[in-house]
N, C-alpha and C positions, 0 to 999 in steps of 0.2 A: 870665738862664739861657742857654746857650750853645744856640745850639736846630740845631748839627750837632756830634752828637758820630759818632766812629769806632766804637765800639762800645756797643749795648744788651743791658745782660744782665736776662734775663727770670728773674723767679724766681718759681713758684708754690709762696704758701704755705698751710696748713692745719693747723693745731693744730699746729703747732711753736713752742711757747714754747722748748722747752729746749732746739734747736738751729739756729733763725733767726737771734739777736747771731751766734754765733761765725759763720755764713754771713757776714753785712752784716759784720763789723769786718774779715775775711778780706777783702773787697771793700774798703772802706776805703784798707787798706794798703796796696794798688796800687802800684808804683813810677812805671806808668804812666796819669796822669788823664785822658784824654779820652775818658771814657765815663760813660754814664747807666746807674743801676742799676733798672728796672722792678717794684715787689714788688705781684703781683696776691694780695691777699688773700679766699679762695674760703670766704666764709663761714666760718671759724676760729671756735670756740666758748671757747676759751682767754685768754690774754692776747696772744696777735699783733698785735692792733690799738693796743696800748698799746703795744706795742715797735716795730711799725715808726710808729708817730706821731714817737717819740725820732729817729726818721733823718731825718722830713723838713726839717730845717735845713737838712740840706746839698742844695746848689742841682742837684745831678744826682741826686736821688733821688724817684722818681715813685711813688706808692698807689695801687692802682688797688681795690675794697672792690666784694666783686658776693657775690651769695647763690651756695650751692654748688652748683656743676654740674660739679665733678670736673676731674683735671690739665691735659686735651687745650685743655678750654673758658678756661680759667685762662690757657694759655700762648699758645694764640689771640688774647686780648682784650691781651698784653702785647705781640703781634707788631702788633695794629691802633695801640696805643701807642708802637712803640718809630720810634726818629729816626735812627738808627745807621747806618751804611754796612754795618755789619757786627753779626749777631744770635750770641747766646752764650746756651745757655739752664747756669742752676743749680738742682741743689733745693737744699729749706730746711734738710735734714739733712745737707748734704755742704761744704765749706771749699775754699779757694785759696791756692796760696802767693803771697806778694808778687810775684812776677814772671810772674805767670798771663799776666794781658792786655801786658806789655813781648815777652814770646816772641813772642804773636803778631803785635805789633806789627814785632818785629824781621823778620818773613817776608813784611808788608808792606811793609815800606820797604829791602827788598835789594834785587839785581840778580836777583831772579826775575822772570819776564813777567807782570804785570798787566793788571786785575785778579784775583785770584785768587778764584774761585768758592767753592771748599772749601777748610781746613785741620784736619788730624787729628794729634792726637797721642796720646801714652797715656794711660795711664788708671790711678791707684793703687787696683788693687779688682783682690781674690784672685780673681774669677772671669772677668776678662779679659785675655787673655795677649796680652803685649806684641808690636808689631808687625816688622817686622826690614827692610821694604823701604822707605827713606825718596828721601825726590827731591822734584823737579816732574813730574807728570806729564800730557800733554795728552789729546787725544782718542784717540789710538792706543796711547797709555799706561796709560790707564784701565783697562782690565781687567787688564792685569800685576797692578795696585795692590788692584783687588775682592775677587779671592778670598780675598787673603789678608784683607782686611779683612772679609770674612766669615767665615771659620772661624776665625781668631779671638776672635769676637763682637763685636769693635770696631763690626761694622756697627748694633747695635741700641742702642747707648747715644749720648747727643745731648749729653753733657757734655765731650766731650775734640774738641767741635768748634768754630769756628767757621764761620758760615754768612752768605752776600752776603744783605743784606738785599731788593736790587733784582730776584732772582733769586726770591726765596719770593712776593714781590710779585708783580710781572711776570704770572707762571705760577701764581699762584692757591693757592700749597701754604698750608695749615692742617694740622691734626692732627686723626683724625678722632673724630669725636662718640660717645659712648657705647663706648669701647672704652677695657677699663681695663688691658690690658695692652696691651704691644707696638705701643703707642702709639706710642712712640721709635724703632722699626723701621719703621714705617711711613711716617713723617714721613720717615725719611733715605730709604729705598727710593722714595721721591716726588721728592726731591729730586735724591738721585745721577742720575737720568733727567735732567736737565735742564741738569750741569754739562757745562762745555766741559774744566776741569783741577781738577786739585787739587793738594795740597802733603801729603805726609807728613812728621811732624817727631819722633826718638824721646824729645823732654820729655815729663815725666811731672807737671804739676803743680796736679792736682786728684786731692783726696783723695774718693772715693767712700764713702758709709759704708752698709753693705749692712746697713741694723738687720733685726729678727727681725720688725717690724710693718709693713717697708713691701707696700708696694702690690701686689710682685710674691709676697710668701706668702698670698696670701688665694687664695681660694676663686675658681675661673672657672666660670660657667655654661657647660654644653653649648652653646646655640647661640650666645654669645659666640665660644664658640671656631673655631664651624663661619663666622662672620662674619670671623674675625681668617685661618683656613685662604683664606677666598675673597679677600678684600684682599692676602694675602700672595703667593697663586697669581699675579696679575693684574699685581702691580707687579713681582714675579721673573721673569714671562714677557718684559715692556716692557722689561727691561735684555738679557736675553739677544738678545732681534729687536734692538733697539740698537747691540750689539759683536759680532753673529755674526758680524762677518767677525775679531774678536778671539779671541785662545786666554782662554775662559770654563770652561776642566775645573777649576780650582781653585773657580771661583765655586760652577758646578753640582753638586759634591758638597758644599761650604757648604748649597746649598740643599736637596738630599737628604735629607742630617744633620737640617736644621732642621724639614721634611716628616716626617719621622720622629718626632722629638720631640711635635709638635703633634699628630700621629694618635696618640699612647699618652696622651697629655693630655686629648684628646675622648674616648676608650676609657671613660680614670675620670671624668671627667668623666657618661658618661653614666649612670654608679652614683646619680649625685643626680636624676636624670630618672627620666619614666614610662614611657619604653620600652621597649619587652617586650626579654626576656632573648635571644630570638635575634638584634634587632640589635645588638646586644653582641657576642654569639656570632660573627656577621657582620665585623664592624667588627676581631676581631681576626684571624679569616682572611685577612680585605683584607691584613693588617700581616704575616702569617706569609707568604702567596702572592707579597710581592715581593721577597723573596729579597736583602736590601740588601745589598752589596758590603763585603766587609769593609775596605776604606778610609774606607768610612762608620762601621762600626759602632766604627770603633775611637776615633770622635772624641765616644761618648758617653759624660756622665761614669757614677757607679760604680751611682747609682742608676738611671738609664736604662737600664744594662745589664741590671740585675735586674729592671726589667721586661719588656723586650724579652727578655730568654729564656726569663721565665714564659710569656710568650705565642706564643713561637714552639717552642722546645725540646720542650717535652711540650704539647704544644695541648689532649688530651685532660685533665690534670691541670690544667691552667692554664683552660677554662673551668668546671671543678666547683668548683674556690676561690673563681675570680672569680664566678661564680655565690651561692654561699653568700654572699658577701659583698656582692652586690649584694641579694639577698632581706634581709641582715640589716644594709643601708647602713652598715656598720663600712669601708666603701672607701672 
């Protein structure tokens, strides 16, 4: 077994019988072979264990079989695994074109300045819009490159990257424990702290498939959220103190937008909790009193709007519904 490959891609899988093969043979097909494929199987109740045993013939395909402890723990245990120069994570329900890992390779082995920290490209998934500022960019570059990569959304998604292995090393980045969302956000906002450049590139060749079961339509617990709000505060502060001597007005209304989102999320969220109805009541003042910039308001999509104007629009209308409906948890 080659025991330095270029690239490890990590992939946590969990009851994906029906769409882990098409994952692995997408891998397979690679044009380009110098990479290990990682499949951490996180307790899977299904047949997974029986499909990826069929892979491991091939001499760069590594099992890793742990009781479940969810995606963050999963993709952790694949990074304490992986050999790679360079980490790629995949889920089990999403595919790659044959010339996934050849791109990237191609923008390692050009006339760009090495090594490169990060590289980003697109992403085939209706809810992430494509990027438009491609390059090299160094340390006074950087921020040019941020904002846009946050309002976008390209910032919270970890599949249209790859990532220096010696760097998540180094610097101690994991993903963190018991946070089942925005998991992937927090990881890159951990990480971009620590890069020297990156590479934008506008391929697009990872299919994202946004099903109806995954991960991110379930249900968030209030203080989940109030934990994912404090994690997210702390690592958006550390980039700003970072590049303030950089123009960050595209970032900081990325991060406005996203503050906003997340307060009307903990709002309903708090309908499933036993907090009295005036912190509620509270909570959407907070939201009506800051007055957000209509540069902000205009980057949310249709259904954000319709909340954010119940709650601000007629305050008075919008706590007697939301009321009712929290007495009668149909929120």
């Amino acid at each position: 077994m080659n025991d330095k490959y270029l690239f490890s891609i990590i992939i946590p899988v969990y009851n994906a019988e029906k769409t882990i093969m098409r994952t692995l043979q997408s891998l397979l097909l690679q044009t380009f072979k110098n990479y290990e494929i990682i499949a951490v199987n996180d307790g899977s109740k299904d047949n997974c264990a029986a499909i990826l045993d069929e892979f491991k013939q091939y001499n760069n395909f590594k099992v890793i079989t742990q009781n479940n402890a969810g995606v963050s723990v999963a993709r952790n245990s694949g990074l304490e695994a992986a050999s790679g120069d360079y980490v790629i994570f995949i889920d089990a329900d999403d595919w790659v074109d044959n010339d996934f890992l050849a791109i990237f390779h191609q923008h390692l082995s050009s006339g760009i300045p090495q090594p490169l920290d990060l590289m980003v490209g697109n992403l085939k998934c209706d809810r992430v819009g494509d990027l438009s500022t491609y390059g090299y960019f160094d340390q006074q570059g950087i921020p040019d490159v941020l904002g846009e990569i946050e309002l976008s959304d390209n910032i919270g998604y970890l599949h249209n990257k790859c990532y220096r292995r010696k760097i998540i090393d180094d610097c101690g980045i994991r993903f963190t424990k018991g946070i089942s969302m925005s998991e992937d956000l927090l990881f890159n906002l951990n990480y971009f702290y620590y890069i020297d450049n990156l590479f934008v590139f506008d391929s697009a060749s990872y299919h994202y498939d946004d099903v109806e079961n995954s991960l991110s339509k379930k249900r968030v617990l209030y203080e989940e959220l109030l934990d994912r709000k404090r994690y997210l505060t702390d690592l958006y502060e550390r980039l700003l103190v970072k590049y303030k001597n950089g123009d960050m007005t595209r970032f900081s209304t990325g991060i406005t937008k996203r503050k906003l989102t997340l307060d009307m999320q903990i709002v309903t969220a708090m309908y499933y909790t036993t907090l009295n109805i005036n912190e509620v009541r509270n909570s959407i003042k907070r939201i009506k009193e800051k007055r957000y910039p209509e540069n902000v308001l205009g980057l949310l999509n249709r259904s954000e709007k319709v909340k954010y104007h119940v709650m601000n629009v007629n305050a008075r209308a919008a706590y007697l519904v939301l009321y009712m409906l929290f007495r009668l948890r149909f929120f």
